[in-house]
N, C-alpha and C positions, 0 to 999 in steps of 0.2 A: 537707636536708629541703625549703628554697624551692623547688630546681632540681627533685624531682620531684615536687610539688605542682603546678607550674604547669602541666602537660600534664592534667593530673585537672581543674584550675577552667576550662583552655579549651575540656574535652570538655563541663564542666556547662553553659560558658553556650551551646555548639553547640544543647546538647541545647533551651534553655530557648528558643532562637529560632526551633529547627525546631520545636515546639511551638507556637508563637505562629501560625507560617507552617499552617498543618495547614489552616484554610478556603480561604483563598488557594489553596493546595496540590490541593483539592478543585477547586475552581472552573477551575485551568490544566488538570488532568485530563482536566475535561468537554470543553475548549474544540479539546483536541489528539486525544480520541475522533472530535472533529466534523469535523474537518478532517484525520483518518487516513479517517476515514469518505465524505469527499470524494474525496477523491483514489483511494480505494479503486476507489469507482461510477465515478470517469474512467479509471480503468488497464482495469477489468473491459469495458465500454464501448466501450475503442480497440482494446485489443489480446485481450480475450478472442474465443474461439470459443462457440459456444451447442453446449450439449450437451444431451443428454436423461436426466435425475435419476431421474424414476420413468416407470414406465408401459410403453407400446409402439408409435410411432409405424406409421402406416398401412402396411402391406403387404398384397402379393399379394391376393386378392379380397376384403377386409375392406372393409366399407364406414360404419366410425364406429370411433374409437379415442378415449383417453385418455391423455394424457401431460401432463407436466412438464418444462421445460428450465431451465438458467440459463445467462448468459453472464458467462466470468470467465476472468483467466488460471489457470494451473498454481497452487496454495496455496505453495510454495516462494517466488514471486516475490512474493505479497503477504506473506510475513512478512520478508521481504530490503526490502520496501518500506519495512512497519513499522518496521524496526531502525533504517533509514536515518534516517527522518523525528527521530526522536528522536539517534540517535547524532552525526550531523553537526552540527546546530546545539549540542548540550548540548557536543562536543568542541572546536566553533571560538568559541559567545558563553557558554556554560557555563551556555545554558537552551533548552530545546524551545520554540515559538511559543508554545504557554498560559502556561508560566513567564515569558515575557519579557513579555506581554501583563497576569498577574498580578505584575510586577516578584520574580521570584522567581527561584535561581539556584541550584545545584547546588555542593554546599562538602565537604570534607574533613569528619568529626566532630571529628579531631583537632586540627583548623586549619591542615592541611600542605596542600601542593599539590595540586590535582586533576589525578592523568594523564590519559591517554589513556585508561589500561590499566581505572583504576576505572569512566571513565564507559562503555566497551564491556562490562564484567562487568554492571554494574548495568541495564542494558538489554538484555543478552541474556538476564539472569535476568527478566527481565520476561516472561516465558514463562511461571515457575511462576508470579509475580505475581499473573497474570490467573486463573488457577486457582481455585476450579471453576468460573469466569463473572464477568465485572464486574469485575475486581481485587479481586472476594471476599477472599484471601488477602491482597495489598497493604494491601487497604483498612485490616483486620482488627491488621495489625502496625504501624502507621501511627499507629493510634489507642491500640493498646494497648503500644506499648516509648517509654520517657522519651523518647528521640532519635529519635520518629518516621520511625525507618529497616522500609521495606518489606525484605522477602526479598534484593532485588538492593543495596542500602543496605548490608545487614549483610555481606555481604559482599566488596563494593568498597569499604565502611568511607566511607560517604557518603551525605549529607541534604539537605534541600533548603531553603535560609531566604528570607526577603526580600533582595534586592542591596544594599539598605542598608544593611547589617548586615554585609554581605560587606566591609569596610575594607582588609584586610590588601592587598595589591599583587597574591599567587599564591594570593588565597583561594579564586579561583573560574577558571574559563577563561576567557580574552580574547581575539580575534581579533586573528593579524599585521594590522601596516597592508597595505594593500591587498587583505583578506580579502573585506570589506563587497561590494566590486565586484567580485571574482571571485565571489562570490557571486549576486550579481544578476547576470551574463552565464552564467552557470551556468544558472541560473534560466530566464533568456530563452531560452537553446538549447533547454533538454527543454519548453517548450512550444510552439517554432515546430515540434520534431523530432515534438511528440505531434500538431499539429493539421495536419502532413502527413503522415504514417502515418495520419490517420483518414482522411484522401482520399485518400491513393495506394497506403496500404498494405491497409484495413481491407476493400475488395471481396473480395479471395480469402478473406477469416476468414469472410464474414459469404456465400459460396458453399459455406464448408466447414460451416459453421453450419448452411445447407439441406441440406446430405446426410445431417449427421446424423440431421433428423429427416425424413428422406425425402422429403423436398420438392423437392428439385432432379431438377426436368423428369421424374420418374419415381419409384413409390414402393419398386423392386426393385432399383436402382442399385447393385452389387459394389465399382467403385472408380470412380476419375474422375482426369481430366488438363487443367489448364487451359493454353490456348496464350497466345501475347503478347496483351495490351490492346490495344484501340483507345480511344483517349481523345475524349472531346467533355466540352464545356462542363456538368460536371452529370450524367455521364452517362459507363459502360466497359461496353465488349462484350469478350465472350471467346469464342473459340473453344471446342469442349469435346470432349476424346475418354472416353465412359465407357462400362461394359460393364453389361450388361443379363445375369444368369446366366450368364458368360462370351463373351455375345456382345457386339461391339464397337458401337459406336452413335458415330457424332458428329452437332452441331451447334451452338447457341451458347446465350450465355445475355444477357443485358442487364439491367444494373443503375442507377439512375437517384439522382444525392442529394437528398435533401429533408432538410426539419427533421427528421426523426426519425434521419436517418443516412442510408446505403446502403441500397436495398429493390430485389430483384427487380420489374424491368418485365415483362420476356417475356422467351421461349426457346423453340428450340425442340432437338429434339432426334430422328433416324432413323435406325431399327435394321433393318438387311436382313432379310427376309424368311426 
């Protein structure tokens, strides 16, 4: 009777701690919305194309339109973003940046090991989670089941307490030695690799961006072809073959960096007669 007792009093006191943890809990939430929410506006930014949402940019003898655009990548890469942000750090310190920041850590209910395998279930279920908006659903289960286990919790059979609490040696995940600093050069690469893609890479997005909304050198533009860069200080010119209702047209475009980013200078562009 001890022996299967004791698995029953260590889920109660899981449960009594992830309950304790529930503001804290609340408060890392917020912290790790803001800084998904960051990173969001810099991925959409560097590597998004602007597109056009509603409306109908200017064409053929129209002289006043309406539109709408946004600049963002593909929706796949922002939720492969989101998975990451959360799964990396909760798989290698066994807490996403607001957990660790609210000293709070990701555990077993049972008090067994945390794998890999719970904490990819639990944040990929983070999908219904979010459901119908907010963590609506999350939120909802969180507050209302003893063991404060959301949707992805009950299912990878995991909650989330303060690391104080966390005693046990495999109660939570821990980073190999030499983690910390693969870590951090980790780190340093995708931001040296993101803020030259905004300078070397992002002219041809933010060229592709003008055609969308018919702004590039013509409002009738079918397709377009950009040749090699010329590079100056601040500053790429492109050559440009585009067609005009099937007719060919070249000549260049010029783009210039400032604080706001990449912005069309001039162009020009001449289509045979």
């Amino acid at each position: 009777m001890a022996v299967a007792a004791a698995p029953e009093r260590s889920i109660s006191e899981r449960a009594l701690e992830a309950r304790q943890a529930r503001m804290d809990r609340f408060l890392a939430m917020v912290l790790d919305l803001i800084v998904v929410g960051i990173l969001s506006f810099i991925v959409n930014n560097v590597f998004g194309v602007t597109q056009v949402t509603s409306g109908a940019p200017l064409t053929g003898d129209a002289t006043s339109t309406f539109f709408t655009t946004t600049t963002a990548v593909a929706w796949p890469w922002l939720v492969l973003l989101w998975m990451a942000y959360f799964i990396v750090p909760e798989s290698t310190f066994g807490a996403s940046l607001g957990k660790m920041v609210r000293g709070l850590c990701v555990v077993r209910l049972d008090g067994g090991p945390v794998s890999f395998g719970s904490i990819l279930v639990r944040n990929v279920l983070r999908l219904l989670d979010v459901l119908p908006g907010a963590y609506l659903l999350g939120g909802v289960l969180v507050l209302g089941t003893g063991s404060s286990q959301r949707f992805g919790d009950m299912v990878a059979g995991t909650t989330v307490i303060h690391r104080a609490r966390a005693l046990e040696p495999h109660a939570t995940r821990h980073p190999a030695p030499g983690t910390r600093r693969a870590v951090g050069l980790g780190l340093v690469a995708l931001l040296l690799f993101t803020i030259a893609f905004d300078y070397f890479g992002r002219p041809a997005l933010v060229v592709e961006g003008l055609y969308n909304q018919h702004e590039l050198l013509g409002p009738d533009l079918t397709s377009y072809r950009l040749g090699t860069p010329q590079w100056g200080l601040g500053r790429v010119t492109y050559t440009l073959t585009a067609y005009d209702g099937g007719q060919p047209c070249t000549g260049t475009i010029t783009l210039n960096w400032g604080l706001s980013g990449w912005e069309m200078r001039d162009g020009t562009l001449v289509c045979p007669p």
